[in-house]
Every structure is written in C-alpha cells, then in structure tokens.
LUMDRENDREN-261067 format. One line per 2 residues: number of its first residue (from 0); for each residue x, y, z of C-alpha. Coordinates in steps of 0.1 Angstrom, whole numbers, plus 5000, padded with zeros to 4 digits. Layout:
BEGIN
NUM) X/Y/Z; ...
This chain:
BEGIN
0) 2696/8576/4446; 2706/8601/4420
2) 2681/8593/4388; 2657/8571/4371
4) 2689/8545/4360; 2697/8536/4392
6) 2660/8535/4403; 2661/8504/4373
8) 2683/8484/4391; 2661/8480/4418
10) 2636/8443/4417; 2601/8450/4409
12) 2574/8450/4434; 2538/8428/4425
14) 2506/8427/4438; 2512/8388/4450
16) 2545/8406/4467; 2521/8425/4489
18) 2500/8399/4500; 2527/8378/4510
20) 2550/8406/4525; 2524/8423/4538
22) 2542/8433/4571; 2572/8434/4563
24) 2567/8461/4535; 2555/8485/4561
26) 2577/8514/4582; 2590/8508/4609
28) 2581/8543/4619; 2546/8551/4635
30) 2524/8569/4621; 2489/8583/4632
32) 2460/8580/4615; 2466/8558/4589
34) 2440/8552/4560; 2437/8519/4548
36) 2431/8514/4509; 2416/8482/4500
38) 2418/8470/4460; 2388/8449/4447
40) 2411/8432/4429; 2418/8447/4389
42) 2444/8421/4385; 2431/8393/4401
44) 2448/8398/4434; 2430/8420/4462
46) 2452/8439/4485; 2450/8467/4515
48) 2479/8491/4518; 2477/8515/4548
50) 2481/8551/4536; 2494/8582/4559
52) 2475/8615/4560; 2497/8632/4538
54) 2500/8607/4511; 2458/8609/4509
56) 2463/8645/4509; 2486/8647/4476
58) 2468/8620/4460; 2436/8645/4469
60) 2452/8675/4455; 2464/8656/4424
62) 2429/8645/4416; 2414/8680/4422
64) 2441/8698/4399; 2433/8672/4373
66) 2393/8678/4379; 2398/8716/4372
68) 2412/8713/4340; 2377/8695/4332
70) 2362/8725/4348; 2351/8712/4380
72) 2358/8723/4411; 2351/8708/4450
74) 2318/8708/4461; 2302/8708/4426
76) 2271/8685/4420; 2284/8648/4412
78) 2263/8619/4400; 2284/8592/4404
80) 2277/8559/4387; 2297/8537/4410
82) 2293/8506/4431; 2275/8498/4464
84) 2286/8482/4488; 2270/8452/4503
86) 2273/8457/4540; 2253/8479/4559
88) 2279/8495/4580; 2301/8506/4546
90) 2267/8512/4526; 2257/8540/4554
92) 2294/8555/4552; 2293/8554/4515
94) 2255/8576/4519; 2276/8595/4544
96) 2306/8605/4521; 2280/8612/4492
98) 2261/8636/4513; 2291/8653/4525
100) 2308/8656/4487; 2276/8672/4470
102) 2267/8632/4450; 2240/8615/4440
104) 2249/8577/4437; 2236/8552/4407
106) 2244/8519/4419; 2269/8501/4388
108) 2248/8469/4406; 2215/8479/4394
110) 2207/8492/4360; 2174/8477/4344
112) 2153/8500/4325; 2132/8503/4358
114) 2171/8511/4375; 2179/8532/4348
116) 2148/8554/4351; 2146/8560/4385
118) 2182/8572/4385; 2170/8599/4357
120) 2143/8607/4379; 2165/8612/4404
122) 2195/8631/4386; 2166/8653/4370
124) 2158/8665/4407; 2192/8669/4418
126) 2203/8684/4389; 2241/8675/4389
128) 2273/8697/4369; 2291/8664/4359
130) 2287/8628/4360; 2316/8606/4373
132) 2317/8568/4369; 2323/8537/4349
134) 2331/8536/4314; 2305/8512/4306
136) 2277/8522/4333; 2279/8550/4314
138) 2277/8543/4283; 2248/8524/4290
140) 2233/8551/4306; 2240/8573/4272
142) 2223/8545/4252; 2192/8544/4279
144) 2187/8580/4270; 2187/8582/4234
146) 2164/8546/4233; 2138/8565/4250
148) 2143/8600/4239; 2149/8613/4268
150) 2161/8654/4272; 2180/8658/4306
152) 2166/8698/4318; 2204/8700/4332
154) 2237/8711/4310; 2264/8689/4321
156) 2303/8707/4326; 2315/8676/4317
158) 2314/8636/4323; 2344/8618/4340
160) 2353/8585/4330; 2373/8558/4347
162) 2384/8521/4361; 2384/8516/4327
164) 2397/8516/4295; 2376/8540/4273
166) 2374/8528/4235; 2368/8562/4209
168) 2337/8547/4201; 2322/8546/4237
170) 2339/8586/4244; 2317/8599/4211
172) 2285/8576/4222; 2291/8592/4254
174) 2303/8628/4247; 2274/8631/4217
176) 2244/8619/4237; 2251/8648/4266
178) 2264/8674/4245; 2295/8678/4267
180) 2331/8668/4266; 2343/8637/4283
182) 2377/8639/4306; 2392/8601/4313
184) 2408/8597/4347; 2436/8566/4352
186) 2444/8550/4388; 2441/8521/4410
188) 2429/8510/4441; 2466/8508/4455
190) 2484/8540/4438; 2449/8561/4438
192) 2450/8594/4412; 2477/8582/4386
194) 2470/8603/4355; 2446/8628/4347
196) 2430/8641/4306; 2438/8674/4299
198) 2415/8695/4278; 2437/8687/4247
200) 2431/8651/4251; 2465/8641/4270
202) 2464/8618/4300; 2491/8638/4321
204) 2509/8617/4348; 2509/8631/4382
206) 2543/8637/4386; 2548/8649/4419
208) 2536/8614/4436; 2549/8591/4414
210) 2575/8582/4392; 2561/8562/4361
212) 2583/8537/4341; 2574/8515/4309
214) 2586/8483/4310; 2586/8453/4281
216) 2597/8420/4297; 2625/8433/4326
218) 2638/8460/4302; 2625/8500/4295
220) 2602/8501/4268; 2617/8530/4242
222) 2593/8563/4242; 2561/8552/4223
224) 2566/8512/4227; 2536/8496/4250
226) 2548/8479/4279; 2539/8471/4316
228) 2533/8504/4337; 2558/8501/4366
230) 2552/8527/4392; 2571/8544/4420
232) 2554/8559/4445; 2565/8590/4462
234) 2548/8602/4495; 2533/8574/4510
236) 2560/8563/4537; 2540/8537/4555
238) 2540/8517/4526; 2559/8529/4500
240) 2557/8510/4468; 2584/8508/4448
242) 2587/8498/4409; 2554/8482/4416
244) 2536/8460/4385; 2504/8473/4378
246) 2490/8446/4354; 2481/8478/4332
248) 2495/8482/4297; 2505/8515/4281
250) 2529/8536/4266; 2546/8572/4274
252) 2543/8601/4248; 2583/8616/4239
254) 2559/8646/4226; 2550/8680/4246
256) 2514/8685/4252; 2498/8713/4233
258) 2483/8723/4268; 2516/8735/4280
260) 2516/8713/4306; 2552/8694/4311
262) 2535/8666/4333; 2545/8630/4316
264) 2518/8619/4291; 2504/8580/4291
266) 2495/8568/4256; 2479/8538/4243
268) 2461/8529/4278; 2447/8490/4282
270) 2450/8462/4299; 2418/8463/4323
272) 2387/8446/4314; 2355/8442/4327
274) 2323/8428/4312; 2288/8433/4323
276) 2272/8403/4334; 2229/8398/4331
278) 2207/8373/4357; 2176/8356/4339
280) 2158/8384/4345; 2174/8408/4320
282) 2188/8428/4350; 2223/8440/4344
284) 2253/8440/4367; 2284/8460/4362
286) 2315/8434/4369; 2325/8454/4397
288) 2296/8435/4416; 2322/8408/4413
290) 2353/8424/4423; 2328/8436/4457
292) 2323/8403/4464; 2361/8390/4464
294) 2372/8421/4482; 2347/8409/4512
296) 2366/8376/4507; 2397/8389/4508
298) 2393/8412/4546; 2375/8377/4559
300) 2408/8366/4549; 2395/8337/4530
302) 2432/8325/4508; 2421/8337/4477
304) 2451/8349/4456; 2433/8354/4421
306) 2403/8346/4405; 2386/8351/4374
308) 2347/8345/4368; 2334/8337/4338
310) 2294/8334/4334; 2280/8303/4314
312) 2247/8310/4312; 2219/8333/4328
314) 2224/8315/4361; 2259/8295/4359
316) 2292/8304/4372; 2329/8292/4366
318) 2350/8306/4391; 2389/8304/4387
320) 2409/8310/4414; 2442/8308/4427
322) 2444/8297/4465; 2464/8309/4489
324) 2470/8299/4530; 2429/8295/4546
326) 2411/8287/4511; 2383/8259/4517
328) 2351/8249/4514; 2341/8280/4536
330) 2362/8304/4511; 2335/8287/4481
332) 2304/8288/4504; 2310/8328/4511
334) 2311/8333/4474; 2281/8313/4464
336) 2263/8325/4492; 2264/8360/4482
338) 2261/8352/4447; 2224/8341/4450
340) 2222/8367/4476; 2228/8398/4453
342) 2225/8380/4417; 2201/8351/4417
344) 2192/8327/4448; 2191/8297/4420
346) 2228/8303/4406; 2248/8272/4403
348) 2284/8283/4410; 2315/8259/4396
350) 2350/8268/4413; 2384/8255/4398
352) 2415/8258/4411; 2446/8268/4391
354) 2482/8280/4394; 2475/8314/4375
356) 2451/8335/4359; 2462/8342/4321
358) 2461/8370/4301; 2436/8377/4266
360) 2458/8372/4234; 2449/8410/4235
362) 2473/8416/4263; 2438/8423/4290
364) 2435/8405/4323; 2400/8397/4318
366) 2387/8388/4356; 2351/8395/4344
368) 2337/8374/4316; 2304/8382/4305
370) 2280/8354/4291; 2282/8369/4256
372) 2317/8365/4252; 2319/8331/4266
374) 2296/8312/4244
C-alpha cells in the first residue's frame, strides 16, 4: 500500500465488527505478553482488544510527548479524578498503579460536598503539580471551590482534561478557578493516546501510531468539513485496526500550527456525551459509573451489544439495550443488582430492548442521560 487513496478503498472496521469477529481479527503470529484493553463502552458497544508490548509502549511515549508540552513530565504528582472500579481485585491494582505513578485518586463515583471536601483535604496534603481527569468531574470540582471559597496552598503546572468533549465555557470555569492553563487530551479505550493540545491550543494527532481520516457518509470529508473520525492504527499487530469507526465527530485543520509542530490537527471535536446522574440523596455520580457497570457485563459475557440509560427520576432507570448471543434475565439481574448496590438499593430499573441506539439531533451518542435532561 503506497498512500492514503488506496488505504480508502479498504471497508471500514466498527466496534459491532469487533465483537462479532473477535477471533478472527487477531494475528496469527504469537505474541508474548499481550495487554488486554477493555472499552466501557463510549459508543454503546464494549470491546477488549489485546495489545502487544510495543504497541503500549508507543501509545506510552505518545502520551508523555504530548504531556510535556503541558509541562509535565513522569513521575510528577497527579490527582486524578477518574473512576473506581467495583471489584476488589481491580480496585487494589488500581491503588497499586496510583502508588507506583506518583496519584492521588478522586473517585468520578463519589462527589457530594462531604466527597468533594475530603478529596481537598486530601489533595491539600499531597500537594499534586497537575490534575488529570474528567471534563465534568472537574468542572464540578472548580465550582466546589469557588462555592466555598476555598484557596488551594498548591500552584498547579496545569490541569488535563479528557473522555470528553470540553465546551469553552467549562475550559475558562476550569482554567480561571486554578489560575493555570488547561491542556485537553483526545483517545479511546480501544486506540488509547489519539491527539494531544499543544500550548497554542491545537489538538495535534499522533501521527506515528495512527493514520487519521474524516469521513462524511462513505466519502472523505474536504479539510475543515466535520465528519466521522476513521482511524488506522499502526503498531499494534495483534490486533490491528484498520479504518476503524470511532463514533467520534470532528474535523482536520488544512492550517500549520503556530507551535511548529507538523503533527495533523483535529478541529471541532464532539460526539461523546456523558451526563451526571444524582440518587435521592443529592449524591452525584459521574456517568462513567454506568459505563463500569456494562463493562463488568460485557467480560461476564452477558450479550449486551449497546445500551443507553436514561434516568427518570431520583430512583428510576430505563435501560436500552441492544442484545446480542447470552442476553437474559441473568444479563438484567446483574445490572439491577449492582445498580442498588453502588447507586440506591430501592432503584426500580426498566430495560427495553431495541435494534439500535440513536444518535442526538446534535450528532452525540448520548449513552448517559441525566434526569435533568430527560424530564
């Protein structure tokens, strides 16, 4: 293959492609210590793709190259305002990891104003350079902080936003309440590092592990039209993924960056959406609670294919989902079950099946529906 036109002709690759062709997507070729990469699910559709030791080592680099341009280097002090996960075995490897990698983690599950203060008491101690997390963890951290007047006795390098889109207004919120700059970082559970913000705003591609291609429809989108991000990956032979659908909408800048940097540049980033959701009493739950619970679902390989949830009221769910081979009443019992487990032990919990899960007239896949937006 000589260029990016004959790399078109080529069928695209989905995330229901995956699931189903599990198997027979993957090398022939052995390779050692494989590292297994498991989605919660952005698009509705959670997936595990084995990765080799040098694909994880260029996606590493990638996201360290694009972390220094923020000013931060490995080993620095991270508060990381992430998710939890629910079983004991993973939560202990997750305290493991954080130890080892110089974090302090804020769990995205809890954050009450009881949460939300511990975590300062906390962070106040540890005394972190940069916080990493959630778009809208952390912008309800930033609001936490000037409701109560609070003065952190630590000068942040900079904050490092991701997993989801981050609106101007939440960047200045954000960037305003901890006097430092914010840096948004683009990727997926499947591809890892895609795209990285430089310090003059640009969210540069990395280039040497993927190949990125717009796409409206089945055609190339011209430079500066929005389309479907369709990526190629480069370095990960176990499972390559080729001119694989990421559900993600954007366009690509036909502009140099002022940095200097001749990485591609993504524009106009959206298509992922999650809500908050909030139990009766008052205690907030970023919707990547959800996506925890469906990824558990999906390695107790339950047939779920999609979903979407969308909460009624304080303690009512509708949950959508698209079945695939081994969904049943055990598939609906897991999902209740740890639903009044972590959320509320009284939540009522509708399912309904359907064929697919449709996109916002806004273009998002909204999986995660909060209760304010529903009503």
């Amino acid at each position: 293959m000589e260029g990016l036109e004959e790399l078109q002709n080529l069928p695209f690759l989905t995330k229901a492609d995956l699931k189903k062709e599990q198997g027979g997507l993957r090398s022939c070729e052995h390779f050692m210590l494989l590292t297994p990469k498991t989605t919660g699910g952005s698009t509705g559709v959670p997936v595990t793709i084995p990765k080799t030791r040098s694909a994880m080592a260029w996606e590493l680099a990638a996201t360290w190259r694009g972390y220094s341009w923020a000013g931060i280097d490995i080993g620095d002090r991270q508060a990381r305002f992430w998710g939890v996960p629910f079983h004991q075995k993973d939560r202990w490897r997750a305290r493991l990891i954080d130890r080892v990698a110089n974090r302090k983690r804020c769990s995205a599950f809890a954050f009450s104003e009881s949460d939300l203060q511990a975590y300062t008491l906390a962070l106040k101690s540890f005394s972190p350079r940069y916080f990493y997390g959630y778009v809208s963890m952390l912008e309800e951290y930033a609001k936490f902080i000037r409701r109560n007047g609070i003065t952190l006795p630590f000068k942040l390098q900079c904050i490092i936003t991701t997993s989801e889109v981050l609106a101007a207004t939440q960047r200045r919120l954000i960037e305003d309440t901890f006097s430092t700059k914010v840096f948004n970082e683009y990727g997926s559970g499947e591809l890892g590092s895609i795209a990285h913000e430089c310090e003059d705003g640009s969210l540069h591609v990395s280039a040497e592990n993927m190949i990125v291609e717009v796409v409206s429809g089945n055609r190339p989108s011209q430079p500066g039209e929005v389309g479907e991000l369709v990526i190629t990956e480069l370095n990960n032979y176990a499972t390559p993924l080729i001119r694989y659908r990421t559900g993600d909408f954007a366009s690509l800048s036909n502009n140099p960056c002022k940095c200097g940097r001749i990485l591609p540049v993504i524009n106009n980033l959206y298509g992922r959406s999650y809500d908050t959701i909030r139990n009766i009493e008052g205690k907030l739950f970023h919707g990547e609670f959800m996506m925890y619970i469906f990824e558990d679902a999906q390695r107790s390989n339950l047939g779920i294919q999609a979903f979407q949830v969308i909460q009624e009221s304080w303690q009512s769910f509708l949950i959508k989902i698209v079945p695939g081979g081994g969904y049943g009443k055990a598939t609906e019992e897991f999902i209740t079950h740890r639903i009044r487990e972590q959320f509320d032990q009284n939540a009522v919990v509708r399912f309904e099946i359907v064929g697919e899960i449709t996109r916002a007239a806004s273009g998002k896949m909204r999986l995660i529906i909060g209760m304010e937006d529903h009503q």
